[in-house]
N, CA, C and O atoms as a GROMACS GRO file, in nm:
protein
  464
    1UNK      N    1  -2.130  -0.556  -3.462
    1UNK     CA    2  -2.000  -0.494  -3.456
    1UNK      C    3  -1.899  -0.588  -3.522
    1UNK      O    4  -1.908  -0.707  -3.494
    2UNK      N    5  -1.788  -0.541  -3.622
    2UNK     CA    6  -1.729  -0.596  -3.683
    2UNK      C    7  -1.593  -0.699  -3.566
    2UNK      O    8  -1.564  -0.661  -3.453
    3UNK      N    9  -1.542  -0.804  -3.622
    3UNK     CA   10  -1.484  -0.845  -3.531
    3UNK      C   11  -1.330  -0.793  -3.545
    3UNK      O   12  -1.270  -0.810  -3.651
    4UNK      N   13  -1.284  -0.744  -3.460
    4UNK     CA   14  -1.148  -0.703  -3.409
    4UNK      C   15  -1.057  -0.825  -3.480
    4UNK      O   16  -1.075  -0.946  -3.470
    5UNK      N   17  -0.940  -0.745  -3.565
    5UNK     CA   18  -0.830  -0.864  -3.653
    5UNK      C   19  -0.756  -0.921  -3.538
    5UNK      O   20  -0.723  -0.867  -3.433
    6UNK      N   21  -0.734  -1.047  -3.581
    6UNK     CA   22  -0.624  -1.123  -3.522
    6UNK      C   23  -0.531  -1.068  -3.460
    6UNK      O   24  -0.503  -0.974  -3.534
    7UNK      N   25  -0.445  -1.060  -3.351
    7UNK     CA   26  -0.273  -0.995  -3.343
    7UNK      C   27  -0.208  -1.126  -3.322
    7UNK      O   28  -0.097  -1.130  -3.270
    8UNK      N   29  -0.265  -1.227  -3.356
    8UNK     CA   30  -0.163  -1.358  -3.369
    8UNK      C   31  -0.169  -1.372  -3.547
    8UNK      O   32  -0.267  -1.330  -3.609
    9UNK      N   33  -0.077  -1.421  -3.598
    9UNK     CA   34  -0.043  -1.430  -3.738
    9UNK      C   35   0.068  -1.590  -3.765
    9UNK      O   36   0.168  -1.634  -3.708
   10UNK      N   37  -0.008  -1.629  -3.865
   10UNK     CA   38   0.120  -1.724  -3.900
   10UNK      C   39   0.228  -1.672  -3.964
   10UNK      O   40   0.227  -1.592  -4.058
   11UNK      N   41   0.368  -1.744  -3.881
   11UNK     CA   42   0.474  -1.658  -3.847
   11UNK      C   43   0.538  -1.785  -4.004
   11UNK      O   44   0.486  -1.864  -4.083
   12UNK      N   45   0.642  -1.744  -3.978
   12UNK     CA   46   0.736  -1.813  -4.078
   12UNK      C   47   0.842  -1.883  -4.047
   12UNK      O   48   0.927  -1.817  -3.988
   13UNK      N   49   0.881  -2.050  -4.074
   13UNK     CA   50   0.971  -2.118  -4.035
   13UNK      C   51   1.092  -2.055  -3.895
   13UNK      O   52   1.165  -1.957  -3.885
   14UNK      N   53   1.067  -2.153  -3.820
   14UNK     CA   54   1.177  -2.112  -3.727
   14UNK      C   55   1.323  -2.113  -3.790
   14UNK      O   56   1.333  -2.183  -3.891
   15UNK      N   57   1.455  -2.038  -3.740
   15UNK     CA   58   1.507  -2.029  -3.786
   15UNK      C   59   1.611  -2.105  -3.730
   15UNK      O   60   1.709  -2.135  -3.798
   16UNK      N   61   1.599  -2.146  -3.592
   16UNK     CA   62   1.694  -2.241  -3.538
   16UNK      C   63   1.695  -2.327  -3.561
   16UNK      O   64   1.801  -2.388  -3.568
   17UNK      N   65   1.554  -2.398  -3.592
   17UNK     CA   66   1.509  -2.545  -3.662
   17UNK      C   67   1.399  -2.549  -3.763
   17UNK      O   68   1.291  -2.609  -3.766
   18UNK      N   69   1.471  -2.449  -3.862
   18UNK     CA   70   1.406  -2.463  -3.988
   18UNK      C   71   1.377  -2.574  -4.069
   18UNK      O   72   1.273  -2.598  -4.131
   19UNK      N   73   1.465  -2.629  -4.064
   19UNK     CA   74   1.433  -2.773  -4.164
   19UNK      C   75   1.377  -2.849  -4.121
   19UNK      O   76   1.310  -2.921  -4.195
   20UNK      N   77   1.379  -2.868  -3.980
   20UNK     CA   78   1.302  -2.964  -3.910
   20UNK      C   79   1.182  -2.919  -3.860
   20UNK      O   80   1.100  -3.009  -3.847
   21UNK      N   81   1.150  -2.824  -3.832
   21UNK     CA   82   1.036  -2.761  -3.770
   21UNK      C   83   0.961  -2.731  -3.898
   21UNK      O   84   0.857  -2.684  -3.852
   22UNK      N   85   0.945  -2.729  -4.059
   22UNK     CA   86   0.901  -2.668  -4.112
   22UNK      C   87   0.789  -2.749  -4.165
   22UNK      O   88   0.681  -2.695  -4.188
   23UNK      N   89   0.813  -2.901  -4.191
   23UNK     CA   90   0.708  -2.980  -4.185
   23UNK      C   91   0.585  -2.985  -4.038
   23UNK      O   92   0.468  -3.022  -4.047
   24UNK      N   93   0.641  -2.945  -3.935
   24UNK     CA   94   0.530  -2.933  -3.862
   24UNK      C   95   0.445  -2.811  -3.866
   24UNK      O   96   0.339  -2.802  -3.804
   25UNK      N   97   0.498  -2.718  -3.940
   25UNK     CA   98   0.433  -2.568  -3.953
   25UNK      C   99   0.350  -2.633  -4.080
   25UNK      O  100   0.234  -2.599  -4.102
   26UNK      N  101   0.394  -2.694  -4.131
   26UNK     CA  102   0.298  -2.749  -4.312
   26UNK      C  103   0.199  -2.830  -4.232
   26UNK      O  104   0.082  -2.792  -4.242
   27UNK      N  105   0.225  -2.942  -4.149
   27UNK     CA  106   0.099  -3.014  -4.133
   27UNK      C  107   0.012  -2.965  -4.045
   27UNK      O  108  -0.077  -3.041  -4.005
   28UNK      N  109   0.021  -2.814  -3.991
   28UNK     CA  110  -0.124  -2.782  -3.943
   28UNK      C  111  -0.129  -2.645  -4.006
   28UNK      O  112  -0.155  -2.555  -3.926
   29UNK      N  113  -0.106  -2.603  -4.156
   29UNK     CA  114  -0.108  -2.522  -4.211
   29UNK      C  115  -0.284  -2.552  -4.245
   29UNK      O  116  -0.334  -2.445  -4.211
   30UNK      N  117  -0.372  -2.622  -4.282
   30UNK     CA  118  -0.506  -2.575  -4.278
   30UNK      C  119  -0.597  -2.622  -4.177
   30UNK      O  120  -0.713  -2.664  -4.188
   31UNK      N  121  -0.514  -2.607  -4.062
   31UNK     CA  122  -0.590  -2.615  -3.951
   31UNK      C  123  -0.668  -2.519  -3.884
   31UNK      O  124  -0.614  -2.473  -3.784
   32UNK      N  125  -0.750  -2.487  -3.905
   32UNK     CA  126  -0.801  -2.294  -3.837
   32UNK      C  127  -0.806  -2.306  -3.694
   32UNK      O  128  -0.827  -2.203  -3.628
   33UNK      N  129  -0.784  -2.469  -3.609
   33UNK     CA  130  -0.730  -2.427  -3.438
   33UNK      C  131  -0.615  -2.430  -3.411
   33UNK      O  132  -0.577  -2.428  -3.294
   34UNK      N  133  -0.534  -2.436  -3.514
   34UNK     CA  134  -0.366  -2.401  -3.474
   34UNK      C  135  -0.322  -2.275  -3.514
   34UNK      O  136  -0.337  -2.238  -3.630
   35UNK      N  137  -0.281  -2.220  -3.449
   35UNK     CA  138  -0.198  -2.077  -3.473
   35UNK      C  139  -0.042  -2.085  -3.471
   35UNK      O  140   0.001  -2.174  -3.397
   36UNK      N  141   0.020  -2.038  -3.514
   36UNK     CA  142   0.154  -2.033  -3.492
   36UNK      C  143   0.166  -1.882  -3.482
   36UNK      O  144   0.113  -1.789  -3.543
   37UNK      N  145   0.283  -1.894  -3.351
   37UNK     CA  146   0.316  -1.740  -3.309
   37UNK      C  147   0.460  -1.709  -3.281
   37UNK      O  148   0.518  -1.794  -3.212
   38UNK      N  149   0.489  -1.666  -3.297
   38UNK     CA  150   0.655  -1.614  -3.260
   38UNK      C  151   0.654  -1.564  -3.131
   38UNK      O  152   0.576  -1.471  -3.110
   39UNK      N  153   0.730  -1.609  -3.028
   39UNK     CA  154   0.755  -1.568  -2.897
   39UNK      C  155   0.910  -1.588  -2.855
   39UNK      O  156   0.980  -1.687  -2.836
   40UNK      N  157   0.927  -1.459  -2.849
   40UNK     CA  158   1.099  -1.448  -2.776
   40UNK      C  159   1.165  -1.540  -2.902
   40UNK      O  160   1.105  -1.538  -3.009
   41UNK      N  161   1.287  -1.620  -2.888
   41UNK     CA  162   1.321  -1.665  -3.035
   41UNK      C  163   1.276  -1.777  -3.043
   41UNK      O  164   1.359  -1.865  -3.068
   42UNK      N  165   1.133  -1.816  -3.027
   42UNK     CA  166   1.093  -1.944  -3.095
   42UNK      C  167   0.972  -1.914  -3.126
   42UNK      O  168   0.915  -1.812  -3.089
   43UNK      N  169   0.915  -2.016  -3.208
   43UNK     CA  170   0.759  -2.022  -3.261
   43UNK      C  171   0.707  -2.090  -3.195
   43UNK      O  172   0.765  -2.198  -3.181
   44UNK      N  173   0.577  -2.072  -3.118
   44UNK     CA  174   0.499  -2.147  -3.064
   44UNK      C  175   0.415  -2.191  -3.157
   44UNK      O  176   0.396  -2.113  -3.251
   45UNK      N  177   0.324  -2.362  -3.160
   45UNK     CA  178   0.190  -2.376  -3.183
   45UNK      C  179   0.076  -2.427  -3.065
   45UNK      O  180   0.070  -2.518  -2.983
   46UNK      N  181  -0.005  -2.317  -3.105
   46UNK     CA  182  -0.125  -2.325  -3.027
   46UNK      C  183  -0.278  -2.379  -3.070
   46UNK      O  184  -0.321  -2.382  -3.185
   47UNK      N  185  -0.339  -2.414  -2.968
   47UNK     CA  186  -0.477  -2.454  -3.015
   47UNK      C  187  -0.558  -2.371  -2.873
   47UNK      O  188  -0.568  -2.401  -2.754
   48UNK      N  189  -0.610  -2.247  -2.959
   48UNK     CA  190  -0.684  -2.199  -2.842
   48UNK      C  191  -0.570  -2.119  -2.735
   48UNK      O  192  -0.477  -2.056  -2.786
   49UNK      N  193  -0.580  -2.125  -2.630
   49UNK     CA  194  -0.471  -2.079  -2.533
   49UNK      C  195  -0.351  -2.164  -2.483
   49UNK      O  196  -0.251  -2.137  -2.418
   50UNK      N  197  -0.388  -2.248  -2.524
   50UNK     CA  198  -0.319  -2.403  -2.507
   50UNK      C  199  -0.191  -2.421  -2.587
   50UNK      O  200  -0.206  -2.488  -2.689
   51UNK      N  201  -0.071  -2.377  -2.563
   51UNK     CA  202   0.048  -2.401  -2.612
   51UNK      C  203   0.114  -2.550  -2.643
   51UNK      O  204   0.167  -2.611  -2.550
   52UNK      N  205   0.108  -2.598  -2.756
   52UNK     CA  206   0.174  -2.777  -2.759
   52UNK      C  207   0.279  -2.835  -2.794
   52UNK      O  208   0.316  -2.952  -2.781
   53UNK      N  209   0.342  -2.717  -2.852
   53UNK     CA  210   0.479  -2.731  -2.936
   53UNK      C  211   0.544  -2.614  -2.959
   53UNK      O  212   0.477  -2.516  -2.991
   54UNK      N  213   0.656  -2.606  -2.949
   54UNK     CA  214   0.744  -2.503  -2.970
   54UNK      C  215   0.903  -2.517  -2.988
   54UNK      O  216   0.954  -2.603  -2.916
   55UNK      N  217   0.986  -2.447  -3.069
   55UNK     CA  218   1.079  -2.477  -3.058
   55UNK      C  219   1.203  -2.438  -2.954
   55UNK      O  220   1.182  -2.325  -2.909
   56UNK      N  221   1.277  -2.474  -2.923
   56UNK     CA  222   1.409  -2.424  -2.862
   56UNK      C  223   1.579  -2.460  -2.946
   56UNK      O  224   1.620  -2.483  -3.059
   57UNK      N  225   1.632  -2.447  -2.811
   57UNK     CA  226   1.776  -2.479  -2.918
   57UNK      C  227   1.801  -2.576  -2.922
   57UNK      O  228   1.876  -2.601  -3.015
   58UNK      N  229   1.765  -2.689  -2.840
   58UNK     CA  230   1.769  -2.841  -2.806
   58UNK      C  231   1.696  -2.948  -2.962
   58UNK      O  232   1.746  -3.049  -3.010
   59UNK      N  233   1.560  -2.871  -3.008
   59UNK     CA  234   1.470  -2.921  -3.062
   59UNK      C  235   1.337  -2.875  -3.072
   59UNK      O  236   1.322  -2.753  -3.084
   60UNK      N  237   1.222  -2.958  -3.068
   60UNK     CA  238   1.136  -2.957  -3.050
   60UNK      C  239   1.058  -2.969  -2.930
   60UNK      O  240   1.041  -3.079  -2.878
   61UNK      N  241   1.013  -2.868  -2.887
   61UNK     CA  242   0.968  -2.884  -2.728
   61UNK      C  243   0.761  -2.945  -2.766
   61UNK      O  244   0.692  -2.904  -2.859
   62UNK      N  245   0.714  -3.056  -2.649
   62UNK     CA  246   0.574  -3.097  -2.658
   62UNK      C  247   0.527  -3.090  -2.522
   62UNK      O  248   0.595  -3.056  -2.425
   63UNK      N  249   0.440  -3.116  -2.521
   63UNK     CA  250   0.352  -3.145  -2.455
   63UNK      C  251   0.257  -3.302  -2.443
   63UNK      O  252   0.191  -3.360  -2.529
   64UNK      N  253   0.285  -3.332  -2.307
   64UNK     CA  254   0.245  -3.509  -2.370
   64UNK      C  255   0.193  -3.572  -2.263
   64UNK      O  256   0.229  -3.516  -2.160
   65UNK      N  257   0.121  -3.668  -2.244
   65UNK     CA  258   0.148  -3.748  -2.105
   65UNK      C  259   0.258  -3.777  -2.066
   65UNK      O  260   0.354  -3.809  -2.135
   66UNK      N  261   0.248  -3.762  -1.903
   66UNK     CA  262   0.368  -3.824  -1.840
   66UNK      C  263   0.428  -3.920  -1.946
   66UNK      O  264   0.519  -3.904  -2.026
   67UNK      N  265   0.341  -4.034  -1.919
   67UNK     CA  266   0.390  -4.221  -1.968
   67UNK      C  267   0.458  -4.190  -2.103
   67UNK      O  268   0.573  -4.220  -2.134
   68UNK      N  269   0.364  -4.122  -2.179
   68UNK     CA  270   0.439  -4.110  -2.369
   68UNK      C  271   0.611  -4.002  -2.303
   68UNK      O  272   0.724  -4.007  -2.351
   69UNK      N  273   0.576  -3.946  -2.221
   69UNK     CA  274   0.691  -3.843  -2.239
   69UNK      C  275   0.839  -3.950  -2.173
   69UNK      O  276   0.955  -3.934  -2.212
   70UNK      N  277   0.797  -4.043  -2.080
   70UNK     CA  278   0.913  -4.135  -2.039
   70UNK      C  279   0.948  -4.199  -2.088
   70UNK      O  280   1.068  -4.229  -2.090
   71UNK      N  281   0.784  -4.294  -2.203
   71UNK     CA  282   0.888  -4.388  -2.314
   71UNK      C  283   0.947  -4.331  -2.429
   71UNK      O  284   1.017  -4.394  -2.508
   72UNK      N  285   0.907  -4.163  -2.441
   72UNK     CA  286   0.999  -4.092  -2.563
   72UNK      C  287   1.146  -4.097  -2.512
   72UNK      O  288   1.235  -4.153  -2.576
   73UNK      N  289   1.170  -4.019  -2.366
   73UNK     CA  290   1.326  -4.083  -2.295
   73UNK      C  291   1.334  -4.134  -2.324
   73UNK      O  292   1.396  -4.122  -2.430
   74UNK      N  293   1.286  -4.282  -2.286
   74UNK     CA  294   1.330  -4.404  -2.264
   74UNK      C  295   1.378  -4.467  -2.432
   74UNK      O  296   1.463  -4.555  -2.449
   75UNK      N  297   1.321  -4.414  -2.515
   75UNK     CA  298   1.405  -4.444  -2.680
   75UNK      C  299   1.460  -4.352  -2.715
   75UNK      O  300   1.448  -4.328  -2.835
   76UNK      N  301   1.544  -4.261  -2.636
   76UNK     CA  302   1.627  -4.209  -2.689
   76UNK      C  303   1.612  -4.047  -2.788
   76UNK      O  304   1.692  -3.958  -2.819
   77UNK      N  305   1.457  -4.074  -2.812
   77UNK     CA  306   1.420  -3.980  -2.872
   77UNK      C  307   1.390  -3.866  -2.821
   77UNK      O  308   1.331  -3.779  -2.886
   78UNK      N  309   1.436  -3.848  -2.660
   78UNK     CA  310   1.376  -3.690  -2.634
   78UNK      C  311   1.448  -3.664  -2.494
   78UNK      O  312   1.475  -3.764  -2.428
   79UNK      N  313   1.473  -3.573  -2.456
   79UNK     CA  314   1.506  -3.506  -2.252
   79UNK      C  315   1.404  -3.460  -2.280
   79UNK      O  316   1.334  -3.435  -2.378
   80UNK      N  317   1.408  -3.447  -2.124
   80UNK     CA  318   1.311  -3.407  -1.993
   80UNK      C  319   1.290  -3.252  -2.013
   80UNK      O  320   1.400  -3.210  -2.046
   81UNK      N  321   1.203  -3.148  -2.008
   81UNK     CA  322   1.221  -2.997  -2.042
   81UNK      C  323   1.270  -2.972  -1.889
   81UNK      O  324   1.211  -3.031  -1.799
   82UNK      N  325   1.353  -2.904  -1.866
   82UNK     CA  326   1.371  -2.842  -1.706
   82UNK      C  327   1.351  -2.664  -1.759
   82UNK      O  328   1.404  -2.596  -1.847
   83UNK      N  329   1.260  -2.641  -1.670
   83UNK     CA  330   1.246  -2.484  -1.589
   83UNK      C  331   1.310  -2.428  -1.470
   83UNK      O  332   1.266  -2.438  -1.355
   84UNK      N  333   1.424  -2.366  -1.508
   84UNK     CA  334   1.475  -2.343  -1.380
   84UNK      C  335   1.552  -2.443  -1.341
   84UNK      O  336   1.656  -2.462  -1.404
   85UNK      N  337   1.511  -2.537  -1.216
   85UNK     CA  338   1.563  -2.656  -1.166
   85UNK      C  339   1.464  -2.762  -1.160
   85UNK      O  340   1.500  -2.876  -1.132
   86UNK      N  341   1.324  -2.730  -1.189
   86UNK     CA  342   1.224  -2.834  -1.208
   86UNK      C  343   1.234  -2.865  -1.374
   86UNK      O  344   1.251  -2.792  -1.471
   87UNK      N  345   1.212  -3.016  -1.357
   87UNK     CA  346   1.160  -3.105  -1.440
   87UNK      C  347   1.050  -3.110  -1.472
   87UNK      O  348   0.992  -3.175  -1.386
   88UNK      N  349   0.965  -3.073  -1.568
   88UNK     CA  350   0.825  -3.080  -1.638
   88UNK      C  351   0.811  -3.230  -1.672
   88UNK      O  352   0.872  -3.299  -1.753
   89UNK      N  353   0.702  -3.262  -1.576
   89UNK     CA  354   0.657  -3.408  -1.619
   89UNK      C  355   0.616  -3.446  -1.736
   89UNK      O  356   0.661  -3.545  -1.793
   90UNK      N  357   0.482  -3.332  -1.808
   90UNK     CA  358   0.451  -3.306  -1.915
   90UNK      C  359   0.506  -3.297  -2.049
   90UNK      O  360   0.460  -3.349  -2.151
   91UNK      N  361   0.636  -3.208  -2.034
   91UNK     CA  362   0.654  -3.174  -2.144
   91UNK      C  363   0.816  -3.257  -2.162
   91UNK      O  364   0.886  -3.298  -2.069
   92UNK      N  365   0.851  -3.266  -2.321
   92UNK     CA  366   0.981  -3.278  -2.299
   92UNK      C  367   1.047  -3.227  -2.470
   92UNK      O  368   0.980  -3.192  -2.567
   93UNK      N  369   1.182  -3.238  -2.460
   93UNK     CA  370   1.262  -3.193  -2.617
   93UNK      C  371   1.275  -3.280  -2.691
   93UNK      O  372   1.328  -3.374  -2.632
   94UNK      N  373   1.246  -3.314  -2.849
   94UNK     CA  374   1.189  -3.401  -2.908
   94UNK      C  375   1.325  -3.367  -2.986
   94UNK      O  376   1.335  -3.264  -3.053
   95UNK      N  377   1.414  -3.448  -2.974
   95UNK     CA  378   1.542  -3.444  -3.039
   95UNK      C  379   1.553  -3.403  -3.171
   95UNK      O  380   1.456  -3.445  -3.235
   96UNK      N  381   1.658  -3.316  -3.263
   96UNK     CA  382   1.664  -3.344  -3.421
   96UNK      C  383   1.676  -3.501  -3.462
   96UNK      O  384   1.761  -3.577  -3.415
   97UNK      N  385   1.578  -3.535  -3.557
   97UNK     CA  386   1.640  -3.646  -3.677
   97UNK      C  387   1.601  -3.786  -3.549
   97UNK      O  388   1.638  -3.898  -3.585
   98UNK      N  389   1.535  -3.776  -3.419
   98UNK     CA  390   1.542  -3.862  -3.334
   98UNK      C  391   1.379  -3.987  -3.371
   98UNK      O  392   1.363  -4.109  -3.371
   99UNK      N  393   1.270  -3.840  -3.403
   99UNK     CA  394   1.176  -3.920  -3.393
   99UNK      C  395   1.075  -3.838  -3.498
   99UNK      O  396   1.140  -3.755  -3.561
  100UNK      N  397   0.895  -3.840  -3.541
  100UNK     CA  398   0.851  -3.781  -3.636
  100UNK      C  399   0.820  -3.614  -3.594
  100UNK      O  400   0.717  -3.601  -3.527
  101UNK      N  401   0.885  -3.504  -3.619
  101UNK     CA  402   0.832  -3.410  -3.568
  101UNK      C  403   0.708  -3.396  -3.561
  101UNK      O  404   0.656  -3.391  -3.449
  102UNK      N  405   0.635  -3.387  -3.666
  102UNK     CA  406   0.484  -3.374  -3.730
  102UNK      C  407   0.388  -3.478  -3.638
  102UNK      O  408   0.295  -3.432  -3.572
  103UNK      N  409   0.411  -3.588  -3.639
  103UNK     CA  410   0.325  -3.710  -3.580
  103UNK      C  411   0.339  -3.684  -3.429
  103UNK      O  412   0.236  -3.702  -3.364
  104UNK      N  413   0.456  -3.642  -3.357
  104UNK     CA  414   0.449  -3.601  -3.241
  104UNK      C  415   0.366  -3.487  -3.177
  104UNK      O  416   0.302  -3.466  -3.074
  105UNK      N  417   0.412  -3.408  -3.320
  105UNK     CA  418   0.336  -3.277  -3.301
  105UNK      C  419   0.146  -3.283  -3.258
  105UNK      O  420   0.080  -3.226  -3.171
  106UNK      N  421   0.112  -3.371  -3.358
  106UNK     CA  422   0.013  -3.364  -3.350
  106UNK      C  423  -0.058  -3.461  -3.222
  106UNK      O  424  -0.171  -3.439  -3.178
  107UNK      N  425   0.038  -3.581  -3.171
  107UNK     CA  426  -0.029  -3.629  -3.022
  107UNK      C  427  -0.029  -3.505  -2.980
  107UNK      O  428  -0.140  -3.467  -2.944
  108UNK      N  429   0.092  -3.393  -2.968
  108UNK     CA  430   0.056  -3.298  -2.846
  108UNK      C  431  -0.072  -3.243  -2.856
  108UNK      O  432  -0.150  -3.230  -2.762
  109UNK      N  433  -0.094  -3.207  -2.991
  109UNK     CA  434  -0.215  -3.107  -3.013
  109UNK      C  435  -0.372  -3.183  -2.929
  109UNK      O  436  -0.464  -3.142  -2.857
  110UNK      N  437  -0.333  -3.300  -2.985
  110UNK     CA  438  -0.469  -3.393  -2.939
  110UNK      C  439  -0.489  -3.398  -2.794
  110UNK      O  440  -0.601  -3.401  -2.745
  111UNK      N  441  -0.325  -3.399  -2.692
  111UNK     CA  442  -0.336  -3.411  -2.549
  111UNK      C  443  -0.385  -3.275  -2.482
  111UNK      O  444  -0.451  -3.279  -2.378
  112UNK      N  445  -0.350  -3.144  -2.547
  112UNK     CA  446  -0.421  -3.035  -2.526
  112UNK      C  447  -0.528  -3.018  -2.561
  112UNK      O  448  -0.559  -2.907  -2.516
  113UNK      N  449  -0.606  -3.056  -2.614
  113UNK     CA  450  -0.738  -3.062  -2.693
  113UNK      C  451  -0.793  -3.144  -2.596
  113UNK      O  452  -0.893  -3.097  -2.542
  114UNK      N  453  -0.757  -3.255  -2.557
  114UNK     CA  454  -0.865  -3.289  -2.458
  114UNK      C  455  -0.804  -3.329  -2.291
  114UNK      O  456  -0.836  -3.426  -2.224
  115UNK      N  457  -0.706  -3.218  -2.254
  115UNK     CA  458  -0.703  -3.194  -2.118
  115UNK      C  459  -0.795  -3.094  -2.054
  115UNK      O  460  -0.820  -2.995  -2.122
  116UNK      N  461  -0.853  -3.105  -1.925
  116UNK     CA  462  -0.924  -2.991  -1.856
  116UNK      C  463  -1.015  -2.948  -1.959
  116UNK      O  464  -1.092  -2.854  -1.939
   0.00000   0.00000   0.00000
């Protein structure tokens, strides 16, 4: 049986953080476990079901260890993501112009790739 098409598609530069987000859409442009998807007004990237990066209005949202995500605070280069009124230990907003989108991008990918 033939396999059923994709309904995820690579989407096209975010538009809130186009300039900055667009090198991270290029460096996993021939990746066949990253997807990029458009959700509500941001682009997610995924590996698998595993969401690692995405944008918001702040920046760049990751996914990280605790420790990397406190010393990204801790230089200035990122807040804390809050949901609601909780603080995500995990994840945090990877400032404009603060730190490498792309190189960050891709610890996240690696910390989802080999969590659980």
């Amino acid at each position: 049986m033939p396999k059923a098409p994709s309904t995820k598609a690579k989407v096209p530069v975010d538009a809130a953080h186009g300039t900055e987000f667009a090198p991270v859409i290029a460096a996993f442009a021939g990746d066949r476990k990253v997807t990029s998807v458009r959700k509500f007004a941001s682009t997610n990237l995924t590996a698998g079901d595993k969401v690692f990066a995405f944008t918001n209005k702040m920046g760049m949202v990751v996914k990280l260890p605790a420790p990397r995500i406190s010393a990204l605070i801790a230089a200035g280069q990122a807040v804390r993501l809050v949901m609601g009124k909780r603080e995500m230990k995990e994840w945090a907003i990877i400032l404009p112009g603060k730190a490498s989108w792309p190189q960050i991008a891709r610890e996240a990918l690696k910390f989802v790739d080999n969590s659980e």
